[in-house]
N, C-alpha and C positions, 0 to 999 in steps of 0.2 A: 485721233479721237476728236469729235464736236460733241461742242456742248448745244444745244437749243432749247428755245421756251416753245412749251406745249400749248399748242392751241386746238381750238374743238375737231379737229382731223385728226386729232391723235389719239383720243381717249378711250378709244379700243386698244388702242396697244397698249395703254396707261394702264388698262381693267386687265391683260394679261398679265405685265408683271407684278399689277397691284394682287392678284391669284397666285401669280410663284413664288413671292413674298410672303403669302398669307397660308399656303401651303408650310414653304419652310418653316415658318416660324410655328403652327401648329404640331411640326415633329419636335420641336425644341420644347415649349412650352404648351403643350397641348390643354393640361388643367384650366385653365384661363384661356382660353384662344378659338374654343370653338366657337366657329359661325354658323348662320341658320342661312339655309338656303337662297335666300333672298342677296345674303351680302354683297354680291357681285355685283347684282341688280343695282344696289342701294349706295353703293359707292360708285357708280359710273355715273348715275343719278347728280349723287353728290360732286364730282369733278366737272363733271358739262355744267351744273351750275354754278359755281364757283370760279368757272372759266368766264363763263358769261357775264356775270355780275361784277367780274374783278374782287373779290372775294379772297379769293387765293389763285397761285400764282405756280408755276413749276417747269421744270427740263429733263430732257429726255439725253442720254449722253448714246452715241451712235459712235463704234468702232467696225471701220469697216464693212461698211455698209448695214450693219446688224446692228437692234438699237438692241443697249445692254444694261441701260437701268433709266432709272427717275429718281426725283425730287420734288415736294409738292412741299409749298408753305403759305402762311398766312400772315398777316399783322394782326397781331390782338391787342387789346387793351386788359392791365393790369386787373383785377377787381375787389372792393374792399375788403382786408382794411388795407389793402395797399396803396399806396399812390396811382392814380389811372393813368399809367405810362406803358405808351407802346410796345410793344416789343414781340419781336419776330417767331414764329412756333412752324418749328421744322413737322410737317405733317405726317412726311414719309421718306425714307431715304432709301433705296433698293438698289443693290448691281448683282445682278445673275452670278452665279456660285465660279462658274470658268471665267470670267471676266473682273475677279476681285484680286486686290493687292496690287494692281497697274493704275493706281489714280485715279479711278472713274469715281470712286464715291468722293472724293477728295475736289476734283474737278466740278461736280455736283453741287456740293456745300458752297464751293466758293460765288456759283452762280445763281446760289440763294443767298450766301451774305451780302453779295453785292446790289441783290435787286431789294435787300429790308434795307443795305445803308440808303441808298434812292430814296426808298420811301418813308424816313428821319429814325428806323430803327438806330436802337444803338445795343439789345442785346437778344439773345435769339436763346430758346428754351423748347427742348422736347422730350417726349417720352421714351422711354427703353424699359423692355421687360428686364429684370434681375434676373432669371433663367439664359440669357442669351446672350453668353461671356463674347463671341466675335464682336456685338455689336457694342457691348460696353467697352471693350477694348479699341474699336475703333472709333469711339466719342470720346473716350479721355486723350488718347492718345492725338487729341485736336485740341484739347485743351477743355474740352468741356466735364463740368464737375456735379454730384448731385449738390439738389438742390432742396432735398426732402423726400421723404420714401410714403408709397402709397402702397396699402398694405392689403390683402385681398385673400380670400380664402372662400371656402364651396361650402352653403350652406348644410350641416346635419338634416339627417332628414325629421329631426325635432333640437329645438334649442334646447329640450330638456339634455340633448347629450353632452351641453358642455358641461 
C-alpha cells in the first residue's frame, strides 16, 4: 500500500470516492444526509480550492495500483469562548467497503496526524454521524473520544406539532 498527498490531478478521483462515501453513508443515515444535486459540483469546487490556496490538505492510499480511499484535513482555529488554538479537523476519511480492516484508514490518519504535527498542531477533532456504528467504532478504537453531541432533527411541517 502507498500512502500520497493529493494534488489538483487528483481531485476527480477525490470527487468519486468523495460520491461512494456520500452514497454509503446516505444508506446508513439517510434522515440527515440527503444532498441536493449540486453537491458533487460543490465539493470538487471546494477541494481544487483548498488545494490551491493551501487551505486544506489530504491523501489518497493506492493498493495495487487501485486507489482505495482518502483523507482530507484542515488547520482550524479554536473559536470563542475558547482559547484560539490550532488544531487539526479531520475533513473526510474514506476506504472503499472491500479494501477496509487492512490498515488503509489507519495508514490515512497517520498521514494526516503527521502533516497537522508539521504544521504545530497538537490535537485533531472531527465529526461522525451517531447512526454510523463502523465509523464510531473505528475512531474510538484510535483513541479518539466525543467531545460533545450535536443534536439535529427534521423540521414538523408546523412547530405547532410539537
Amino acid at each position: 500500500m502507498q500512502i500520497r498527498r493529493i494534488d489538483l490531478a487528483d481531485v476527480a478521483i477525490v470527487g468519486d470516492l468523495w460520491a461512494e462515501m456520500s452514497r454509503e453513508l446516505q444508506q446508513t443515515v439517510a434522515e440527515f444526509c440527503a444532498l441536493s444535486p449540486e453537491a458533487s459540483d460543490h465539493f470538487l469546487n471546494y477541494l481544487g480550492a483548498s488545494l490551491v490556496t493551501g487551505a486544506g490538505f489530504g491523501f489518497l492510499a493506492v493498493a495495487d495500483g487501485e486507489v482505495g480511499g482518502f483523507a482530507l484535513g484542515q488547520v482550524k482555529t479554536a473559536q470563542p469562548p475558547y482559547p484560539p488554538v490550532p488544531f487539526g479537523y479531520i475533513t473526510a476519511l474514506y476506504v472503499r467497503p472491500a479494501l477496509r480492516r487492512q490498515g488503509m484508514g489507519r495508514a490515512l490518519l497517520r498521514s494526516l496526524g503527521e502533516c497537522f504535527r508539521q504544521k504545530g498542531v497538537q490535537e485533531m477533532e472531527l465529526h461522525v454521524h451517531a447512526g454510523n456504528p463502523g465509523a464510531l467504532a473505528f475512531w474510538t478504537s484510535l483513541g479518539f473520544s466525543p467531545l460533545g453531541f450535536r443534536l439535529g432533527r427534521v423540521l414538523p411541517p408546523t412547530v405547532l406539532d410539537w
